[in-house]
C-alpha positions in Angstrom: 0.0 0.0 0.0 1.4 3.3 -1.1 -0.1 6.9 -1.0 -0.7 8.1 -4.6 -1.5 11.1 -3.2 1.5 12.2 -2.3 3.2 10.9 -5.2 0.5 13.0 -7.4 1.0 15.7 -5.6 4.6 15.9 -6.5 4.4 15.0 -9.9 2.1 18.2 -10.6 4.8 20.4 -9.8 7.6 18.4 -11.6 5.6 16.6 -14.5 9.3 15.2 -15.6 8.4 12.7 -12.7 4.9 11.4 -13.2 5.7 8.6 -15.7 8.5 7.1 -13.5 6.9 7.6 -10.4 3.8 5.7 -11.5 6.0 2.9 -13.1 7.8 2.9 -9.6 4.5 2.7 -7.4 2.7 -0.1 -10.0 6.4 -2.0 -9.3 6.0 -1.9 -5.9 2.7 -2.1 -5.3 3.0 -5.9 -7.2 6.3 -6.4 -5.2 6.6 -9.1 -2.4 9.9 -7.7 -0.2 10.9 -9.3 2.4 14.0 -7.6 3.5 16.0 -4.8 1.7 18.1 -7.1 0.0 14.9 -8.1 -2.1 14.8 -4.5 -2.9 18.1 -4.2 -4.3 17.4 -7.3 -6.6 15.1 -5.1 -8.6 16.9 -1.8 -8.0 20.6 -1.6 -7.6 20.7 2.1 -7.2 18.4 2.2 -4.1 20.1 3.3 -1.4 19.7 1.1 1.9 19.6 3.0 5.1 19.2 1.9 8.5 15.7 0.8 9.9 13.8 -0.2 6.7 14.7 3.3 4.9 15.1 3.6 1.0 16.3 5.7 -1.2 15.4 5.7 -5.0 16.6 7.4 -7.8 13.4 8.4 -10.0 13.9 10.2 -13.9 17.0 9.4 -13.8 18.3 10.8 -10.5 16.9 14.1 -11.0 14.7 13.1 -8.3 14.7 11.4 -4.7 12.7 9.4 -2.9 12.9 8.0 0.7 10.9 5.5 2.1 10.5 3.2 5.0 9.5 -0.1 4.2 7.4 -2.3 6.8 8.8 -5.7 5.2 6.2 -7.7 7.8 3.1 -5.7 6.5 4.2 -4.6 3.0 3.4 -1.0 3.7 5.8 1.2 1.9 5.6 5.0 3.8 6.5 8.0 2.0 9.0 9.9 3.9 10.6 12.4 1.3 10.2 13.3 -2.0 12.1 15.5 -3.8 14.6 17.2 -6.8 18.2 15.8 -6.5 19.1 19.4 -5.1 16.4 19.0 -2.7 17.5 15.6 -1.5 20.8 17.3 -0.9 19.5 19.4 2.3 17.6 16.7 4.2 19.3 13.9 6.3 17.5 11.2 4.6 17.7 8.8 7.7 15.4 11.1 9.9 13.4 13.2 7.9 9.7 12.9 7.7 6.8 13.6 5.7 4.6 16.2 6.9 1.5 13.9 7.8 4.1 11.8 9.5 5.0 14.8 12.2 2.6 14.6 15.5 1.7 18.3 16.5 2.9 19.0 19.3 
């Protein structure tokens, strides 16, 4: 289970994404991971971070996307998504998507 609307939301803004970031969600909507290794089967240019985190290169690396992966449940959170640049200022381990922050 993934979010589309996040990813949609995104992909208005940067159209250049839309086609890649719907062939990544149909992917991995249809995947069965088990652990990050079975991630890296299909995508060798993820990025495997600690505690179920992933990155993935989408249009060719002109975009980033971090996720955390609940491997027991199959439930693949949005955490980031953004331009390259972008990606740059965040510390992909830690940073979270806004519906992910509690109000305080």
């Amino acid at each position: 289970m993934i979010a589309v609307s996040t990813l949609k939301t995104y992909w208005e803004r940067h159209p250049d994404a839309e086609q890649p970031l719907k062939s990544w969600k149909s992917e991995a909507e249809a995947a069965e991971w088990r652990s990050p290794a079975d991630v890296k089967d299909k995508y060798r240019s993820a990025s495997v971070l600690q505690q179920g985190r992933i990155v993935f290169n989408i249009a060719g690396n002109r975009h980033r996307l971090v996720v955390h992966i609940a491997f027991n449940t199959q439930i693949v959170f949005i955490k980031f998504i953004g331009t390259h640049l972008e990606y740059d200022k965040i510390d992909a381990q830690t940073v979270a998507h806004r519906t992910d922050r509690r109000r305080k």
